[in-house]
C-alpha positions in Angstrom: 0.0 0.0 0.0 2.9 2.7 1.0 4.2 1.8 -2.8 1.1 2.2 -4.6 0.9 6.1 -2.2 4.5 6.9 -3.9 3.2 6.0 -7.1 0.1 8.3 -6.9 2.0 11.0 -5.2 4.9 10.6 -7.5 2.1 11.5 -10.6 0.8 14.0 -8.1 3.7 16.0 -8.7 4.1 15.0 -12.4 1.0 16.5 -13.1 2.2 20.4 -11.3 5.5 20.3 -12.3 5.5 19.4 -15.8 3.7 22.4 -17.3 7.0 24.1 -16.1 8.8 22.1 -18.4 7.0 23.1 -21.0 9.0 25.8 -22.7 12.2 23.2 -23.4 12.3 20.1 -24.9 15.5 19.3 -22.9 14.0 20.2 -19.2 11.0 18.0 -20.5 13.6 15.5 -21.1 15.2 15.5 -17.7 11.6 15.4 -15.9 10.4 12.6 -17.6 13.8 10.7 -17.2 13.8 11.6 -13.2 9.9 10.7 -13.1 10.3 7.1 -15.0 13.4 6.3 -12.5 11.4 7.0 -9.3 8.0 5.5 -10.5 9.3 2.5 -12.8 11.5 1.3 -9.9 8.4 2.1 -7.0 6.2 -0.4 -9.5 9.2 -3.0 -9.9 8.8 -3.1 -6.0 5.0 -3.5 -6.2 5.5 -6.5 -8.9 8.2 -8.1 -6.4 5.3 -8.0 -3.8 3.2 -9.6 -6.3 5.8 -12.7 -6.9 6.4 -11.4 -10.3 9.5 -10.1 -12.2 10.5 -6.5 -11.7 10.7 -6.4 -15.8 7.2 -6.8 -15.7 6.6 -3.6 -13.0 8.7 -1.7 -15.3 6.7 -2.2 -18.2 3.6 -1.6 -16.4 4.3 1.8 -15.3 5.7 2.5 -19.0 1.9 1.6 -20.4 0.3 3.2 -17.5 2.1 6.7 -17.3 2.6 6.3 -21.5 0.5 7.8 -24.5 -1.8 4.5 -24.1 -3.5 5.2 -20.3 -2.1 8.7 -18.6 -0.2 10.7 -21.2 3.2 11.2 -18.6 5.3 10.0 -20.8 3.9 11.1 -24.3 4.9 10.3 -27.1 7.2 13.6 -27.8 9.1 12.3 -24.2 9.5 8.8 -25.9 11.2 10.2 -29.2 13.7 12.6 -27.5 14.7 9.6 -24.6 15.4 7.4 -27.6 19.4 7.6 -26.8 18.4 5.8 -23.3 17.4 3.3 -25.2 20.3 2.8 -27.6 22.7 3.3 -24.9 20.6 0.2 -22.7 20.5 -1.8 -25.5 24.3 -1.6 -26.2 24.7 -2.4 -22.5 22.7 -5.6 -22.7 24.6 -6.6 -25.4 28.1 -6.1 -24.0 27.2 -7.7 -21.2 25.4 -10.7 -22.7 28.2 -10.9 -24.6 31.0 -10.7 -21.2 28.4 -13.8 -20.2 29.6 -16.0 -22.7 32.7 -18.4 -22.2 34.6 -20.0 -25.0 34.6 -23.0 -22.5 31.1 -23.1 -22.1 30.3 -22.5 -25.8 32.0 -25.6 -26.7 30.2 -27.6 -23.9 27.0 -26.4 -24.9 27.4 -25.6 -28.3 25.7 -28.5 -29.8 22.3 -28.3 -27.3 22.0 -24.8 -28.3 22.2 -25.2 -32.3 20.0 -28.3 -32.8 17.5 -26.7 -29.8 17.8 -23.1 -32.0 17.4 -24.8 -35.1 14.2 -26.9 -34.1 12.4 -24.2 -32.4 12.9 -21.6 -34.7 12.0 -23.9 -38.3 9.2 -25.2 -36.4 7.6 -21.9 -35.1 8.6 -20.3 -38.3 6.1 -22.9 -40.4 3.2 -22.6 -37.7 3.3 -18.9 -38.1 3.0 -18.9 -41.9 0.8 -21.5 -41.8 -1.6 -19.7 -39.8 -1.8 -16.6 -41.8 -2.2 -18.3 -45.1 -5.2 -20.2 -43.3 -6.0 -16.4 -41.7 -6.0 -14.7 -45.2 -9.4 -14.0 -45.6 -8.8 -12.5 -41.6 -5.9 -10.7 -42.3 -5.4 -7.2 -43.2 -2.8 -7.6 -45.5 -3.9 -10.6 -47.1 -7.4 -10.1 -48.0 -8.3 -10.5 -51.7 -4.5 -10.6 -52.6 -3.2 -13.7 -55.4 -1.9 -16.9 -53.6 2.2 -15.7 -54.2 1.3 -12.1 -52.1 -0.1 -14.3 -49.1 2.8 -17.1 -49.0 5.2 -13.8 -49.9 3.9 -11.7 -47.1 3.0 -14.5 -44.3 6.9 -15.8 -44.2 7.7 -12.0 -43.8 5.4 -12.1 -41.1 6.4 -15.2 -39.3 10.4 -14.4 -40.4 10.1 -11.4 -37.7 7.5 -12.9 -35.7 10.2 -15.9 -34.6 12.5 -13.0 -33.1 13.7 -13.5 -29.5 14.6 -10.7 -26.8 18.4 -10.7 -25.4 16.9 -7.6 -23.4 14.6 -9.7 -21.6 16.4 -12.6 -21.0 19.7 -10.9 -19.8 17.8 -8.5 -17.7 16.1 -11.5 -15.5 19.2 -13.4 -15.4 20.7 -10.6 -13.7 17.8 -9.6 -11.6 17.4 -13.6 -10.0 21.6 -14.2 -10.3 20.7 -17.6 -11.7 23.4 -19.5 -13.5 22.1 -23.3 -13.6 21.0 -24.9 -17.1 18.0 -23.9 -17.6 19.3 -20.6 -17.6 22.8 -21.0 -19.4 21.1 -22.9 -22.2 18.3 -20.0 -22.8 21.1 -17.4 -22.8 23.1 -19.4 -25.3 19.9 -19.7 -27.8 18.5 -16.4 -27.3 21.9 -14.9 -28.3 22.7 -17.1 -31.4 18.8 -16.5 -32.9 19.3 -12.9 -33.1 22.0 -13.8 -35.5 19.9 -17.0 -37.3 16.7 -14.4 -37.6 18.6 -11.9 -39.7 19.9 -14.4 -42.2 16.2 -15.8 -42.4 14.8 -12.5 -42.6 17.2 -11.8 -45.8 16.6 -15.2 -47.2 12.6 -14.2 -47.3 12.9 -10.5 -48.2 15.0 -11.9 -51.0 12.1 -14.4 -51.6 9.0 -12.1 -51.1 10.4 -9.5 -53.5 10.5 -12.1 -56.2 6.6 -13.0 -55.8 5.9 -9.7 -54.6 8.1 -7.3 -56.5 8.2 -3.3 -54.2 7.0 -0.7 -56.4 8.4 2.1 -54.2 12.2 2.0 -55.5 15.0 -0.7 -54.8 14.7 -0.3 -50.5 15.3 -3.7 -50.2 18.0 -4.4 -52.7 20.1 -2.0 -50.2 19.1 -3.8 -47.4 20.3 -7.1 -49.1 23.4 -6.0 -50.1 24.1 -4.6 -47.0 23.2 -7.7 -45.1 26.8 -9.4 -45.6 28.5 -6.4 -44.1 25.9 -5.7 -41.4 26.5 -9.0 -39.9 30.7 -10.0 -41.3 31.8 -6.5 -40.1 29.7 -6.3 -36.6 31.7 -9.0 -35.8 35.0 -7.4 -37.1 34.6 -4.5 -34.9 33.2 -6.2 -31.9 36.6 -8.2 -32.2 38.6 -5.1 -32.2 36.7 -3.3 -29.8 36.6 -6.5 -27.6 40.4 -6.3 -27.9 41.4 -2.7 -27.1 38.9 -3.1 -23.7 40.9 -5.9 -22.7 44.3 -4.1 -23.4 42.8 -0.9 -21.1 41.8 -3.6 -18.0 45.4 -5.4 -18.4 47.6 -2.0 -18.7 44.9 0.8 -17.0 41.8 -0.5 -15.6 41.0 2.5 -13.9 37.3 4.9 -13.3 36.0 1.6 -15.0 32.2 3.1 -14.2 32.7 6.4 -16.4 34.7 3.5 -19.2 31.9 1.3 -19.2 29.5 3.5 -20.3 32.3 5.4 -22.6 32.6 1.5 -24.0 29.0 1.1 -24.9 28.5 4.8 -25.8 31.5 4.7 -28.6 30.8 1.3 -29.2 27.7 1.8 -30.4 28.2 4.9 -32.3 31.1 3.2 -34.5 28.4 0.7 -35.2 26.4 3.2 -36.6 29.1 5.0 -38.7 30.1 1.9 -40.4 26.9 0.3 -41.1 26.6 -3.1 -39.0 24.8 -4.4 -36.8 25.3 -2.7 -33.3 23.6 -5.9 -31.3 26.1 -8.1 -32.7 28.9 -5.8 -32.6 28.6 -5.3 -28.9 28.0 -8.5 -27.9 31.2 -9.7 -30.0 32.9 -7.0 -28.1 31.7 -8.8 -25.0 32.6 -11.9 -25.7 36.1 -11.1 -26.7 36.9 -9.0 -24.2 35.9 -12.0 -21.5 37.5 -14.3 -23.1 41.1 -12.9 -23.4 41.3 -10.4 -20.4 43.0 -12.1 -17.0 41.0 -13.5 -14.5 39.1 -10.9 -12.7 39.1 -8.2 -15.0 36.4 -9.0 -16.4 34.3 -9.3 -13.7 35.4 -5.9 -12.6 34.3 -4.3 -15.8 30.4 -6.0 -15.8 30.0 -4.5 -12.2 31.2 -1.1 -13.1 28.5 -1.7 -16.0 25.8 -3.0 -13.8 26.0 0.0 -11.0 26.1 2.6 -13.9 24.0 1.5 -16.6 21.0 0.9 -13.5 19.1 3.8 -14.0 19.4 3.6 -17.6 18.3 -0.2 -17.9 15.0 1.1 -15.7 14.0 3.9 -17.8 14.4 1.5 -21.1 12.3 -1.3 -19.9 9.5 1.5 -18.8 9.6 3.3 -22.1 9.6 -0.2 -24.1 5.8 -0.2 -21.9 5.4 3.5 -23.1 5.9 2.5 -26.6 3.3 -0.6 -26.4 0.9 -0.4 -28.8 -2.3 -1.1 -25.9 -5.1 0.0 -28.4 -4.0 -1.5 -31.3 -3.9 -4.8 -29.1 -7.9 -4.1 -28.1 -8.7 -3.5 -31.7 -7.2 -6.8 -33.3 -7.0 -9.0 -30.8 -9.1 -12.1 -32.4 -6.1 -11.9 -34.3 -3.1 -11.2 -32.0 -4.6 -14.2 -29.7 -4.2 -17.6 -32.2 -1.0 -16.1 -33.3 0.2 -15.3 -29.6 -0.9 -19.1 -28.8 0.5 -20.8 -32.1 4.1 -19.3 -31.5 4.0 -20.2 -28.0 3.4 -23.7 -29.5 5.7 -23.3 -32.1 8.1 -22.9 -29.6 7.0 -25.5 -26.9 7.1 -28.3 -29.5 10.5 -26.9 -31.1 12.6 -26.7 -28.0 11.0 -30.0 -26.7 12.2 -31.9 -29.8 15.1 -30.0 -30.1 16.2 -31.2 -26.3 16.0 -34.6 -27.3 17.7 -34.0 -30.3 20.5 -32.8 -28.4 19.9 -35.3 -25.5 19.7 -32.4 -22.8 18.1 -33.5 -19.7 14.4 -33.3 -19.5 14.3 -31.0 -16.6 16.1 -28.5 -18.9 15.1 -28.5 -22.0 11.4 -29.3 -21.1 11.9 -25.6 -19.3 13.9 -23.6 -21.9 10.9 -22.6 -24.1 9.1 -20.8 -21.2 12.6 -18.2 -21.6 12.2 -17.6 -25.0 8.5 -16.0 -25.2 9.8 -12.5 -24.9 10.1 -10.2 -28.0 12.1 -7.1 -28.9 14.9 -6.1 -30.2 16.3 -6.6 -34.4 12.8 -7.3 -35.0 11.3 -3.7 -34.6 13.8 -2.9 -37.0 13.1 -5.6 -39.3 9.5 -4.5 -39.5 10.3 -1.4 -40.1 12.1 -2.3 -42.7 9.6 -3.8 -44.0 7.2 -1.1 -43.8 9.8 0.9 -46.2 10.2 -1.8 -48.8 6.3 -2.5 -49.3 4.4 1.5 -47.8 1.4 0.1 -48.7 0.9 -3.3 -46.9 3.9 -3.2 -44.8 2.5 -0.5 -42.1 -0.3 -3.0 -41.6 2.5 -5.7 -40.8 4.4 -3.8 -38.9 1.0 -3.2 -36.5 0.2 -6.7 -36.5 4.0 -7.7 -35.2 4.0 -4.8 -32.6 0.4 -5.6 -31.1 1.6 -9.5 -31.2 5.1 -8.0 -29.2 3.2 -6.2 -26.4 1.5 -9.4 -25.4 4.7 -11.4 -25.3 6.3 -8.7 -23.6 4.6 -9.1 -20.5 3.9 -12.9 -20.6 7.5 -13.7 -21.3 9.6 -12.6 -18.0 6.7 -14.0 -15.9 7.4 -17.3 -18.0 10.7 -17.4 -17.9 10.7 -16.2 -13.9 8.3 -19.5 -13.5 11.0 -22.0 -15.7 13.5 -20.6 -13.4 11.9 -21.6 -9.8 10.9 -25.3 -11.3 14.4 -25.9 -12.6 15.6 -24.9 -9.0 17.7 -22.2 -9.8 16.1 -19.4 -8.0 17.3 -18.5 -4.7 15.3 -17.2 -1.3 16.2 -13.7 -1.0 17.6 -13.4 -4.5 19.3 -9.6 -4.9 19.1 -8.2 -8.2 22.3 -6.7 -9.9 21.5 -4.2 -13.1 18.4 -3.8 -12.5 18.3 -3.0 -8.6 18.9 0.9 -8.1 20.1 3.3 -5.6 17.1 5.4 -6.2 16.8 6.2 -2.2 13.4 5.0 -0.7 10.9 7.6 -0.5 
């Protein structure tokens, strides 16, 4: 009850102070940054009462102080704290990346690619499936020839397979769990964001030969580009990766204000050369754990945790901010089946892929429930999309980001659940990135 008081005295104040702000885009900023620290972290407190993730309190106060339910955060606020987001993301990715052992890769290596593989081919047929056998339901497909549906329904379920690092790195951090269950997720959540943009070329490649674009060549770039995107992110994660290492063996000093210069540049370089910043980072990550001495390491991911807190708050509650809550109401007959088959898709794949692999039933039977979650390369993939076909493109773009606020919120109570059966959940578990120093109020 004292939580849910902060909360409506914290919007209390919101709601005097921030016609002040008004007059600058840049003091509006800094208020809604300040507001979506306090109030995010007072409703990750309210979910931990509730035996659910903090993740999922975050997200919460994003939809309910966001442009779908109280208008705080609006969607001006959302655009201009985009950098938070880029700079969380490139976190995550670093240190998803630092997670990663070359040791442990090889151990595992094997469970992860046939689980991947079977989960993702298996989902990715289900999804198109269902929207050819939707067609007549479907936006986008009604009264279109048979090559636009098949065209546009692997488009659909190419992005629609798309996992969430974010998510899973975030709860991994929050609960400190290390066991299977949660090592195996990691390892496959990681290696699909890789898989889905190959796929995602593969059927662009494919849909623009049924369906050729009739707004210019978009996706001829994108294509072209693909090879580089993904060849050179790993180039300049390695080098990145390398000179951090070099700076913890011969420096290693204010490693709070490096860590976020790390991700900061890091990401920016991504952007200047063209590639794939995800992939770039989390290369950097990787290399840097796996060639820095014993410890340094480890010194570097807790300089990144206590820095990057606020900043991993304020990006889960704007991803809520940015969920697309009325578009859910309005085509939810058709979110639902396709929210259920994927969830099927990847219950079945993960289950065959785990015997595949021969990974113990009480792992891989729990693996699936960490993969629900969705973010990440596939809002960009959509939006691609959206610029290669204007027309019906938009309308999958809606589709995907109505089906992604559903599994955004199921997915960390999910994986939160596989966690506790697999046993690999504490009492009196302290989170790490995600736990603040925001003082009590």
């Amino acid at each position: 009850m004292r939580r849910i008081i902060i909360l409506a005295l914290l919007l209390g104040g919101m709601r005097l102070v921030l016609p002040l702000g008004t007059g600058s885009s840049s003091a509006h900023s800094l208020l809604t940054f300040g507001f979506l620290i306090l109030a995010a972290y007072t409703s990750g407190e309210v979910a931990v009462t509730a035996r659910l993730p903090r993740i999922v309190g975050y997200l919460v106060a994003g939809v309910l102080f966001g442009p779908s339910a109280l208008d705080i955060v609006n969607v001006e606020a959302t655009r201009e704290l985009a950098p938070v987001s880029s700079l969380a993301i490139a976190l995550i990715a670093f240190l998803a990346g630092a997670e990663l052992r070359w040791s442990e890769l090889r151990e595992r290596g094997r469970a992860i690619a046939l689980i991947l593989t079977s989960e993702l081919g298996i989902t990715f047929v289900a999804l198109a499936a269902l929207l050819v056998g939707l067609r007549g339901y479907v936006p986008f497909l009604q009264n279109t020839p048979t090559p636009t549906v098949i065209g546009f329904s692997l488009l659909f379920a190419s992005i629609a397979v798309v996992h969430s690092p974010a998510v899973t790195m975030a709860l991994l951090t929050e609960t400190g769990a290390r066991g299977p269950v949660a090592r195996t997720t990691l390892g496959v959540v990681l290696v699909s964001d890789v898989v889905v943009i190959m796929l995602f070329s593969a059927v662009l490649a494919l849909a623009r030969a049924l369906v050729p674009p009739t707004s210019g060549d978009v996706a001829a770039i994108s294509l072209g580009g693909v090879v580089w995107e993904l060849a050179g992110a790993v180039l300049v994660g390695a080098i990145l990766g390398a000179a951090v290492a070099l700076y913890l063996r011969f420096v290693k000093r204010e490693l709070m204000l490096f860590a976020v210069l790390v991700t900061f540049f890091g990401s920016e370089i991504a952007r200047l050369v063209h590639v794939e910043t995800l992939l770039t980072l989390l290369t950097a990550g990787f290399v840097m754990e796996n060639i820095s001495r014993d410890g340094d390491g480890d010194a570097l991911r807790h300089a990144m945790e206590r820095s990057g807190a606020p900043v991993f708050v304020v990006f889960f509650a704007l991803a809520g901010a940015a969920m697309a809550v009325t578009e859910v109401v309005a085509i939810w007959p058709l979110v639902l089946p396709i929210v259920l088959v994927r969830a099927a898709g990847i219950w079945t794949g993960c289950r065959v892929g785990g015997r595949w692999a021969r990974v113990p039933s009480e792992t891989g039977n729990l693996v699936w429930m960490g993969l629900i979650s969705q973010a990440g390369v596939a809002i960009g993939l959509a939006t691609v999309i959206a610029e290669v076909y204007p027309t019906r493109g938009a309308p999958i773009r809606t589709l995907f980001l109505a089906t992604l606020a559903v599994n955004q919120i199921v997915g960390p109570i999910l994986f939160r659940m596989a966690l506790a059966r697999g046993g690999e959940l504490s009492e009196g578990e302290q989170p790490q990135v995600l736990r603040t120093e925001v003082p009590s109020t």
